[in-house]
C-alpha positions in Angstrom: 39.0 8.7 -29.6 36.3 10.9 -29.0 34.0 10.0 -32.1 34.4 6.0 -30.4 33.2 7.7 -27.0 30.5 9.3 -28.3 29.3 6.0 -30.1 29.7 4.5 -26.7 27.4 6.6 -24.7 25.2 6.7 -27.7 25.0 2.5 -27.4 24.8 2.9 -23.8 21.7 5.3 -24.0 19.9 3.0 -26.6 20.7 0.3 -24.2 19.3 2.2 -21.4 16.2 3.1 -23.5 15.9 -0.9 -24.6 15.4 -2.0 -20.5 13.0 1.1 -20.2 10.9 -0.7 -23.3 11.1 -3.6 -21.8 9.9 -2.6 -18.2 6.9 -1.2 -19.6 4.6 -4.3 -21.4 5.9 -6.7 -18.6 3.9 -9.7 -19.0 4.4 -12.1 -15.7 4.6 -15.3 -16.8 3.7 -16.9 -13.6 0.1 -16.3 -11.6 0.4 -12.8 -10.2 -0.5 -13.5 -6.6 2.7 -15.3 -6.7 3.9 -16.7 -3.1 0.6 -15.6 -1.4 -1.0 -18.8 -3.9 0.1 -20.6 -0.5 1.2 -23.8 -1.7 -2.0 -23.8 -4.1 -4.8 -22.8 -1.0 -4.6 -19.5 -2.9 -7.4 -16.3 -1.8 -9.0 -19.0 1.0 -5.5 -19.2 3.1 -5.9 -15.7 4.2 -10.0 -15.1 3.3 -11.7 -18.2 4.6 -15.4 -17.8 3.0 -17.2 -19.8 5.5 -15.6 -20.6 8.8 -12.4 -18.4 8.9 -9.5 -19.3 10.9 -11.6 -22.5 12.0 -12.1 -23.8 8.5 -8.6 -23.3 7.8 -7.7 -25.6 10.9 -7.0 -23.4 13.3 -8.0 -23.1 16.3 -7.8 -19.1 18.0 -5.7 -19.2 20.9 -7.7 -16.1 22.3 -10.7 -13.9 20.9 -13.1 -14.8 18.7 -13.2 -12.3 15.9 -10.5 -13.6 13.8 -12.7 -15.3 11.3 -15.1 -12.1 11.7 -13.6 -9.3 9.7 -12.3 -9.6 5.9 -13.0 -13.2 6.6 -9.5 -13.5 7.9 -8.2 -17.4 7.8 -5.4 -17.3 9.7 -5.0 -16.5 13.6 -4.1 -13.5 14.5 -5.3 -13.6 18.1 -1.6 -14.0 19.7 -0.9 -10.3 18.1 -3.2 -8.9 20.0 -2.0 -6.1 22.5 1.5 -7.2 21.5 4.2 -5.0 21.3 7.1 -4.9 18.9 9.7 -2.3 19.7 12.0 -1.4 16.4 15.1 0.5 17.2 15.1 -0.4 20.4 12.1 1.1 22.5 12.3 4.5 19.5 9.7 3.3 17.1 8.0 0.8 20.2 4.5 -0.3 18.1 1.2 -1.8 20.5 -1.0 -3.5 17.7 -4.8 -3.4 18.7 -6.5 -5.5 20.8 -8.6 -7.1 18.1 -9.1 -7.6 14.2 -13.1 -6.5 14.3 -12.2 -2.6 14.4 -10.4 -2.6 10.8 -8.3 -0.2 11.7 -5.5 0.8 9.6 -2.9 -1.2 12.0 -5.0 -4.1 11.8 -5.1 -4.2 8.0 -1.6 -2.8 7.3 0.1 -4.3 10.1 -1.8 -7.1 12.3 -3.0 -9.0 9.7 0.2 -9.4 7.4 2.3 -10.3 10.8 -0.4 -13.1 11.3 1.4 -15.2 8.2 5.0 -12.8 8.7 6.0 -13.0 12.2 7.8 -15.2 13.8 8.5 -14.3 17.0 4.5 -14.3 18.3 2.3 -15.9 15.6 4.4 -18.9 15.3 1.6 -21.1 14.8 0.5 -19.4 11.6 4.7 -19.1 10.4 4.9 -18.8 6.2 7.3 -21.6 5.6 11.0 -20.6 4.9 10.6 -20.5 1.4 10.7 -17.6 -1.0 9.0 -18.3 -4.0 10.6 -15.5 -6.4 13.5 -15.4 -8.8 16.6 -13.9 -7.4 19.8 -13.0 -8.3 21.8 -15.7 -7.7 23.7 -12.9 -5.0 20.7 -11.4 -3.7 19.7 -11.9 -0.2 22.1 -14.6 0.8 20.6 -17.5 2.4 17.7 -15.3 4.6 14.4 -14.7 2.6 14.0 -11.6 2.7 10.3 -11.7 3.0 10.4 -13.7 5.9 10.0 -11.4 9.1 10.8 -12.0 12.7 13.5 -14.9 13.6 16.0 -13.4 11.0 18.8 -15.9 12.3 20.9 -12.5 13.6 23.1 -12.9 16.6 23.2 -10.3 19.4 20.7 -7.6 20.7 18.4 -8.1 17.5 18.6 -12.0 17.3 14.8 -13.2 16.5 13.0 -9.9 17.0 12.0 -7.0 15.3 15.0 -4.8 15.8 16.8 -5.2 12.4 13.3 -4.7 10.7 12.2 -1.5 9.1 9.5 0.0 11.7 6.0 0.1 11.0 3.6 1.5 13.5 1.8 4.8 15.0 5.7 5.8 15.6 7.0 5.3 12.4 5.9 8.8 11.2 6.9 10.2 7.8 8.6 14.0 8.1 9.9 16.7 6.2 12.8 19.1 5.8 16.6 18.6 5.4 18.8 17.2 5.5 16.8 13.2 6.1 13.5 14.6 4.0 11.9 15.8 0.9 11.2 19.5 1.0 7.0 19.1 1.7 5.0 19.7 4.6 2.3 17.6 6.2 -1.3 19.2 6.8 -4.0 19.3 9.1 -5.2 15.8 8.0 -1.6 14.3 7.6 -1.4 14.6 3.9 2.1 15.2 2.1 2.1 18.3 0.1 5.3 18.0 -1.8 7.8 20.8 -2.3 9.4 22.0 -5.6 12.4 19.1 -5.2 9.9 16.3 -4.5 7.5 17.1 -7.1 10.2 16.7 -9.9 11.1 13.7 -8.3 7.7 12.6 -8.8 7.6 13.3 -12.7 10.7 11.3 -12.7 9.8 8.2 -10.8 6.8 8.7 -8.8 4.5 8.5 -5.2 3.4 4.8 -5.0 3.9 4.6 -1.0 0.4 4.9 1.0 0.9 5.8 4.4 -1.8 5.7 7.1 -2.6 8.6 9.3 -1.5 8.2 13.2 -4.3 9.8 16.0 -1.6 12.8 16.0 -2.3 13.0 12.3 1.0 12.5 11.1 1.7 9.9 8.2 2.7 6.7 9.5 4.3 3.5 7.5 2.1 0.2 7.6 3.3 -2.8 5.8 0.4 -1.7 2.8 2.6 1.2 3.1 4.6 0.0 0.3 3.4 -3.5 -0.5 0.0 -4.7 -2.7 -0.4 -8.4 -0.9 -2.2 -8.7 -3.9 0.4 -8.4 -7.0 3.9 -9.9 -6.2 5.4 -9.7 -9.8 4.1 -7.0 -11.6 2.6 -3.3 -11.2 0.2 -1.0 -13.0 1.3 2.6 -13.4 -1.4 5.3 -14.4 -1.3 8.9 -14.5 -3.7 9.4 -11.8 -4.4 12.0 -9.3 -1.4 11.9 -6.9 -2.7 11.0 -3.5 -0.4 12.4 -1.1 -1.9 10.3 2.0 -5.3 8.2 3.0 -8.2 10.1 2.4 -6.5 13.1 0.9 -6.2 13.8 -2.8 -4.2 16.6 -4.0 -5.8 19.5 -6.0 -3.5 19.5 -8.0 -0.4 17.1 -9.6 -0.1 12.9 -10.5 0.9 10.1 -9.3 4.0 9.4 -11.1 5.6 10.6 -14.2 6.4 7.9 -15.9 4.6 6.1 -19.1 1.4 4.8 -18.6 1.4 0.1 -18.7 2.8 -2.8 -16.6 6.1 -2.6 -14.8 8.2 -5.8 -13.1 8.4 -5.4 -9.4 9.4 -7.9 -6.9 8.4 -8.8 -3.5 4.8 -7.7 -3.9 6.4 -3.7 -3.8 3.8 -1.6 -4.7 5.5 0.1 -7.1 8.6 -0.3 -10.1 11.0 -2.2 -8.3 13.5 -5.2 -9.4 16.9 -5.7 -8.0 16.9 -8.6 -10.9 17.3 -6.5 -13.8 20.2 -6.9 -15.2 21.1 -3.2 -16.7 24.2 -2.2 -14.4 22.8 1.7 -14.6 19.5 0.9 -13.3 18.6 3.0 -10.2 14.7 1.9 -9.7 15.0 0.3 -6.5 16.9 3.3 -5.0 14.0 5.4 -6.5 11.5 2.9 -4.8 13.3 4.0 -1.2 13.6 7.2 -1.9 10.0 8.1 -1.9 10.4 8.6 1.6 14.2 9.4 2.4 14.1 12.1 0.1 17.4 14.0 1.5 18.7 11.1 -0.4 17.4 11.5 -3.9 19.0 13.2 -7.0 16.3 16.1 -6.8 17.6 17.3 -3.6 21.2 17.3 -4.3 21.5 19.1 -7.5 21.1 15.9 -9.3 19.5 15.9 -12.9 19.8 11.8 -13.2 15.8 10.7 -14.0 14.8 7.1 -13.2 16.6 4.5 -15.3 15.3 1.1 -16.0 
């Protein structure tokens, strides 16, 4: 009995250690811009090269910069000054009045709700389409990239109250029992703790945060998605950069092998609810980059990151 449960675990490590192989090496066989191809329009559906939102048909309902920075296609003017409260009024967000500035709200947050909203932007609306492979359970019948009128009833039907916030509010802390063990400098850079730095040898810091006027780190929607890369990621050993504009002295990125990992849902980081290894944990891992009173590290947990 016990020799067959030892060659149980044993097949059930090799197994583990077979997914890991194959995470590394992933090859998308599909473009890797993925749904943000926009039904073929591809780069010029958000960077118009010569006429910006005008050249994509679209005609700014207020302000005229929206074709002015980045070369932004799409309108973005009904977003501006708008406020979207998540959590009630708690994490209440007031987007700038503008694209021009190039702020970190406007890139992490105005522009993507210009295509993700659909509360405000309407007229811009992705389609309700998610172009991704799913498991056959996953999500249900709502994309889960689709933003805004999320078909729930009561106090957060069509708004942004179900959403994760995003905003000047949505600050990053630390200290238990909700947080990793780090502290947040001057400049509103992370500097990790002794139970968040092993959690970054065993999975890693692929979040970017943005820095709030009170310089504190605050989540964006860049915060942990490239719009860039939907299927797959590149992990390096690089210096660890703890927040924007602030590398660490000391310490990388992540811990894990060096190549190409699956992800899903243009995550910045290793991420797939689709693999099929039951003992996978790398989308729990993904989340707890910032809800570190969650992780393994700060419980007395040895588990590593399985793939």
């Amino acid at each position: 009995m016990k020799r067959n449960l030892s060659i149980s675990i044993a097949i059930m490590f090799l197994a583990t250690a077979s997914f890991a192989a194959a995470q590394i090496g992933a090859a998308p066989a599909t473009d890797v811009l993925g749904a943000h191809l926009n039904y073929g329009r591809g780069c010029p559906a958000c960077h118009a090269p010569h006429s910006g939102a005008l050249g994509n048909g679209k005609t700014p309902l207020a302000g005229t910069d929206t074709g002015s920075y980045a070369l932004w296609g799409e309108d973005a003017s009904p977003l501006y000054g708008a406020t979207i409260s998540f959590g009630a009024t708690k994490y209440a967000e007031t987007l700038p009045s503008g694209i021009a500035s190039g702020s970190s709200e406007v890139t992490g947050i105005l522009m993507c709700l210009s295509c993700h909203d659909g509360n405000i932007a309407k007229g811009a609306m992705m389609r309700n389409a998610v172009y991704e492979i799913l498991p056959s359970t996953y999500g249900g019948t709502a994309p889960p990239t689709l933003i805004g009128n999320n078909g729930v009833s009561g106090a957060g039907a069509a708004s942004y109250l179900t959403d994760h916030p995003v905003g000047t509010n949505a600050t990053i802390s630390c200290g238990a029992p909700y947080n990793w063990d780090c502290s947040i400098s001057a400049t509103g850079a992370i500097q990790p703790g002794p139970n968040m730095t092993r959690f970054i040898n065993n999975y890693g810091f692929f979040v970017k945060p943005g820095v709030n006027a009170a310089n504190q780190p605050m989540v964006l929607c860049t915060t942990c998605h490239n719009q860039h890369l939907m299927n797959v990621v590149s992990v390096t050993n690089k210096p660890f950069t703890y927040s924007t504009g602030t590398v660490a002295t000391s310490g990388t990125q992540t811990g894990l092998p060096s190549g190409s990992y699956a992800t899903m849902f243009f995550i910045l980081a290793p991420y797939n609810p689709a693999d099929s290894n039951p003992y996978t944990n790398q989308t729990a891992q993904f989340c707890r980059q910032c809800h570190g009173g969650e992780a393994n590290e700060s419980n007395g947990g040895t588990a590593g990151t399985v793939f």
